[in-house]
C-alpha positions as CSV (number, residue, x, y, z in Angstrom):
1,X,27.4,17.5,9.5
2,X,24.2,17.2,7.2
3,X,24.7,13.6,7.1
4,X,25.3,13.3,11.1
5,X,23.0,15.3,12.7
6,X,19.8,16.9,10.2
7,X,19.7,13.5,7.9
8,X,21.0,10.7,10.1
9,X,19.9,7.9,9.1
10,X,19.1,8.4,5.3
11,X,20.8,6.1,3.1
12,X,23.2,8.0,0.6
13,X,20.9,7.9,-2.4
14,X,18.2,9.5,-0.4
15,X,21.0,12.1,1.5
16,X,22.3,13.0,-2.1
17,X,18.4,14.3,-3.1
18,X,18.0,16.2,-0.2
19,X,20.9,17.8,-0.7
20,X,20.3,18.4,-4.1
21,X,16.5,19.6,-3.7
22,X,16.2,20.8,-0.4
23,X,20.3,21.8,0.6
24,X,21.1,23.7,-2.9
25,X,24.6,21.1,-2.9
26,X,24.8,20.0,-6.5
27,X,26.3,16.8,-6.4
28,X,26.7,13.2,-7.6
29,X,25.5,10.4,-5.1
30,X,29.1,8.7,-5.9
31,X,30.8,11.6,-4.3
32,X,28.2,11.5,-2.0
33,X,29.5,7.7,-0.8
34,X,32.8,8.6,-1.2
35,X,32.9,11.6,1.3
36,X,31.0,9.8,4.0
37,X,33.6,6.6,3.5
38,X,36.4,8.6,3.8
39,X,35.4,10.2,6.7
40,X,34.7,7.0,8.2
41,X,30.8,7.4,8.3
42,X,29.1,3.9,7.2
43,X,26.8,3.3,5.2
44,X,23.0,3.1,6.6
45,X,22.2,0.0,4.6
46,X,24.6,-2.8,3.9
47,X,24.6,-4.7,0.9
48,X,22.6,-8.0,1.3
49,X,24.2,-11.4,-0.4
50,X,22.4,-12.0,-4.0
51,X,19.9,-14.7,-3.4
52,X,18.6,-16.1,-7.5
53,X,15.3,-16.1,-7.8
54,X,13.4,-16.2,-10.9
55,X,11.0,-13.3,-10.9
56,X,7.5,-13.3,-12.1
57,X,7.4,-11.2,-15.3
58,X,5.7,-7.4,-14.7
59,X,2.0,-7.3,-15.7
60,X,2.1,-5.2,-19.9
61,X,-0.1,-2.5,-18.8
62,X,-1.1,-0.1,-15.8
63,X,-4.4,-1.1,-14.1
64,X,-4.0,-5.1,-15.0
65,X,-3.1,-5.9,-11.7
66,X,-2.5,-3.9,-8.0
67,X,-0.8,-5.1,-5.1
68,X,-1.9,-4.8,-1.8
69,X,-0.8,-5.2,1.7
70,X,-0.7,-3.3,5.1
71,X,3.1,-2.6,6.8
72,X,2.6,-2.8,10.5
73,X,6.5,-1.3,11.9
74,X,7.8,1.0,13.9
75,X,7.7,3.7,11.4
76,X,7.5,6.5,14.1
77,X,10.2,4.5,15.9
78,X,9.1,5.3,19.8
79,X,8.1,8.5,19.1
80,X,4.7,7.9,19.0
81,X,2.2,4.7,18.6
82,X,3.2,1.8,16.1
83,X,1.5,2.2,12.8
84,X,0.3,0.2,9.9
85,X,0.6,1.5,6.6
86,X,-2.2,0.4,4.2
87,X,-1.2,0.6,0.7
88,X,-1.7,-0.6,-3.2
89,X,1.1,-0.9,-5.9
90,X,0.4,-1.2,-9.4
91,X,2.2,-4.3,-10.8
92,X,3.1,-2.9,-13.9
93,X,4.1,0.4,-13.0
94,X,5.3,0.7,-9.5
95,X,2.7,3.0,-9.3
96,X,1.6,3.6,-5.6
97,X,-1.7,5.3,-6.1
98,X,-2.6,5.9,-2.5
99,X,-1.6,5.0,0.7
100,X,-2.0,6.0,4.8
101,X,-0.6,5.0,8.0
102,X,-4.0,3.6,9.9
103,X,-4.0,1.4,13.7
104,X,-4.2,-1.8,12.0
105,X,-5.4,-3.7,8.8
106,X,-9.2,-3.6,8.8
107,X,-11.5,-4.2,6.5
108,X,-13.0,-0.3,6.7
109,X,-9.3,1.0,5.9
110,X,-9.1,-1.5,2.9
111,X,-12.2,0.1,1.8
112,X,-11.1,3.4,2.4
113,X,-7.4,2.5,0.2
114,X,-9.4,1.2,-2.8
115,X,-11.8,4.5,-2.4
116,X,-8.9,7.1,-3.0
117,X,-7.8,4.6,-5.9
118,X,-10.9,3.7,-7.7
119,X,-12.2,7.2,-7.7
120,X,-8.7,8.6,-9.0
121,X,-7.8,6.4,-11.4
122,X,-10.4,4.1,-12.2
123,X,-10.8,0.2,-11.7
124,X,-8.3,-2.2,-11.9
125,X,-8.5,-5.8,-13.4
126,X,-7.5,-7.4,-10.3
127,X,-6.0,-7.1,-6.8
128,X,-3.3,-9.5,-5.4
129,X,-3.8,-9.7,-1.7
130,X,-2.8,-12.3,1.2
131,X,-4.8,-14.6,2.5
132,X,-5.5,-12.8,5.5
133,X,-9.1,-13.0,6.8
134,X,-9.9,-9.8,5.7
135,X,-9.9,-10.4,2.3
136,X,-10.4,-14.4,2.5
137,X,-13.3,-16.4,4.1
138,X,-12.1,-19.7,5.5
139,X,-15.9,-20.3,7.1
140,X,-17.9,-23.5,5.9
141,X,-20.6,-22.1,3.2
142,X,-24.5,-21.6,4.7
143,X,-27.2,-23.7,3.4
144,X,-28.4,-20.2,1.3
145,X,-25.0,-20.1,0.1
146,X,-24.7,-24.2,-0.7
147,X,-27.9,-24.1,-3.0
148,X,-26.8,-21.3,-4.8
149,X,-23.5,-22.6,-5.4
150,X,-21.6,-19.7,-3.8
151,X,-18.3,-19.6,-2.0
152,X,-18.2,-18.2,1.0
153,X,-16.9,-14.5,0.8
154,X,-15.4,-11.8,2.9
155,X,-16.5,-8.2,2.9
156,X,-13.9,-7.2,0.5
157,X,-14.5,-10.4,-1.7
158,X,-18.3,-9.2,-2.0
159,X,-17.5,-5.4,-2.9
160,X,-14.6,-6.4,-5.3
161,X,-16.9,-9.1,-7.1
162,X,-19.7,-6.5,-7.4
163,X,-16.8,-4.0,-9.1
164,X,-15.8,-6.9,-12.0
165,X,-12.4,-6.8,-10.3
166,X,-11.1,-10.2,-9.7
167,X,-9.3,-11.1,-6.3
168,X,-6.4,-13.0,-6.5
169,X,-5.0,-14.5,-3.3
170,X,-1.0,-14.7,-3.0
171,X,0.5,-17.7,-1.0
172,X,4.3,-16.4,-0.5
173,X,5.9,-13.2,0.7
174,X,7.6,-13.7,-2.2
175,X,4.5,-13.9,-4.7
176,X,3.8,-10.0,-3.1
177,X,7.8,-9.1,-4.0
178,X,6.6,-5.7,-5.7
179,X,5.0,-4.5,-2.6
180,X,7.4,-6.1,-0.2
181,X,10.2,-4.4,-1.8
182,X,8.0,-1.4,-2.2
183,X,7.7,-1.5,2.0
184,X,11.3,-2.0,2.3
185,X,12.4,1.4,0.2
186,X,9.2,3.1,2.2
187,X,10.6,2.0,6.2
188,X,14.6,3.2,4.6
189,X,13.2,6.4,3.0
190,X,9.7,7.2,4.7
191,X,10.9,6.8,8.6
192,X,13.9,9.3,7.8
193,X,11.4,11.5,6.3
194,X,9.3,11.1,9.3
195,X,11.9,11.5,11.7
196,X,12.9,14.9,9.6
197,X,9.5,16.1,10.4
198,X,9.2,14.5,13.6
199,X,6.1,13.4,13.6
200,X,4.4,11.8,16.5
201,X,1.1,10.3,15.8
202,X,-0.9,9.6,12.8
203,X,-2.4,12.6,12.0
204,X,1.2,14.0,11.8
205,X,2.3,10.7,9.6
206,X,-0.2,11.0,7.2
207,X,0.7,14.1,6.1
208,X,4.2,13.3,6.0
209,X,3.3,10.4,3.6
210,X,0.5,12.3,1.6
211,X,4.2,14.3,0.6
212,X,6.3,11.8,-0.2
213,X,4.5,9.4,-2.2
214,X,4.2,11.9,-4.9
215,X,7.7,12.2,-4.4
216,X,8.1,8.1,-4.1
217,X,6.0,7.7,-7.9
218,X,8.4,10.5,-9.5
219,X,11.6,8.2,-8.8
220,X,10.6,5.1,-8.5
221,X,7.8,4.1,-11.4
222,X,8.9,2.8,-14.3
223,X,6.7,2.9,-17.9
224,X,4.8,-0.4,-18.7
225,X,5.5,-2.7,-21.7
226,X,1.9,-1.8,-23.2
227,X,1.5,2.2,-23.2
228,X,-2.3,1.3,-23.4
229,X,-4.1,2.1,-19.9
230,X,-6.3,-1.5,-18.6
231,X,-7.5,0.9,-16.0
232,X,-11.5,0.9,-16.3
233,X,-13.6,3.9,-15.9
234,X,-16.2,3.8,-13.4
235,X,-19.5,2.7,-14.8
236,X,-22.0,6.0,-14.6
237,X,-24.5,3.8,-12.5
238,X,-21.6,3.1,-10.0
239,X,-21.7,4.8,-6.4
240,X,-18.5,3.4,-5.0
241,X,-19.6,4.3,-1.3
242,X,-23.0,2.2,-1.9
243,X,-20.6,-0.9,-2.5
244,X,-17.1,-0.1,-1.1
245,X,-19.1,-0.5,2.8
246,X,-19.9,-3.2,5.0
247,X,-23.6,-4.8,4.0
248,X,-25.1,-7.6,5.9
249,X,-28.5,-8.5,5.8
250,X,-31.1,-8.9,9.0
251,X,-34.9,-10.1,9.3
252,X,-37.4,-7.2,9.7
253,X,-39.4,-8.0,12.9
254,X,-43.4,-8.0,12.8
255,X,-42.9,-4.4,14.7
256,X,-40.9,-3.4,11.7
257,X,-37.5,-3.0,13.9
258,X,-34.2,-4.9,13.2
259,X,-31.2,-6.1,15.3
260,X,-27.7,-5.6,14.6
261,X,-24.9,-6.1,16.8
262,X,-27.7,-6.5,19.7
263,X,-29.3,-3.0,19.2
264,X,-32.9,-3.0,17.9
């Protein structure tokens, strides 16, 4: 009955912890599977066909490298607007050290994620992003930028740069695979959980997910091959917010006025 109607749709690992933490019904996940089985309920997720791949090793310590991404799905699934989830990974661990479900990917929410990371844990060596725009500039260098020898940069190239953290730019699906498979467990496990609390808008889905990853780092993170943290301390002469924000620079008129997005 649990499994049919108050935890449809969780998968039998997940329905054997609930029942565990949250029912008060001791038992294995194995009996779990067998129950359901024999009472002809199927399983939620079927068994995908092995495809060989040679994965890239894990990085030795926490902090070396973080992967990010956003997860744009039907996580509320109809119940209320579709959501991106904005999140960071830590290569080494599985670590998720913050995430939120935002409208889209934007460059303000990126800076937002790496906020509630930075000022948490510290800085990272690196991040492993796409190549989408937001974190990649695919523009033709200025003069300015020609005779200084610079590459052109994105707002989060420039704030990442100024941080020492070096951005690394992924050209696969498969080259993200920890956060890929990290979204996959997260629309199994975190849409049940949302449909548990049914929650209808973001507000509501963010506090669903400020709950479970806590939850998510407790069974899923594993300890790195280096106990040694590479996670960096933020410098005392750091204000994050004076570097994770948009900057642009503008011409002061003779009248002492300037002119951004045509407003003077």
């Amino acid at each position: 009955k649990l499994a049919l109607e108050k935890y449809k749709g969780f998968n039998d690992h997940h329905l054997t912890e609930k029942l565990c933490e949250v029912e008060g019904i001791p038992v294995s996940r194995r009996k779990v599977s067998y129950l359901l089985r024999e009472r002809g309920v199927e399983a939620v997720k079927k068994k995908r066909r092995f495809k060989h791949r040679t994965r890239r090793e894990r990085k030795a310590q926490a902090g070396l490298m973080l992967q990010t991404d956003g997860s744009n799905h039907d996580w509320l699934e109809g119940r209320g607007p579709r959501l991106t989830l904005l999140g960071l990974i830590d290569d080494a661990t599985n670590l998720v050290p913050t995430g939120f479900f935002d409208e889209a990917e934007t460059t303000v929410g990126y800076f937002q994620l790496f906020y509630s990371a930075f000022s948490r844990y510290g800085l990272p060596s690196s991040i492993y992003a796409d190549r989408h725009t937001i974190f990649q500039a695919y523009r033709e260098p200025t003069l300015e930028e020609q005779l200084q020898n610079k590459k052109p940069e994105t707002q989060i190239g420039r704030a990442l740069r100024e941080l020492g953290i070096t951005l690394i730019p992924a050209y696969s699906s498969q080259a993200k695979g920890r956060i890929e498979r990290c979204w996959g467990t997260f629309q199994d496990r975190l849409v049940s959980e949302l449909r548990l609390e049914k929650a209808t808008n973001k507000e509501e889905a963010n506090a669903v997910a400020k709950k479970f990853i806590p939850q998510f780092n407790r069974r899923f993170t594993v300890a790195p091959a280096n106990p040694d943290s590479a996670w960096r301390p933020i410098p005392k002469n750091i204000d994050l917010l004076q570097i994770l924000c948009i900057k642009e620079k503008r011409v002061v008129a003779n009248d002492n006025t300037l002119s951004y997005n045509g407003v003077t």
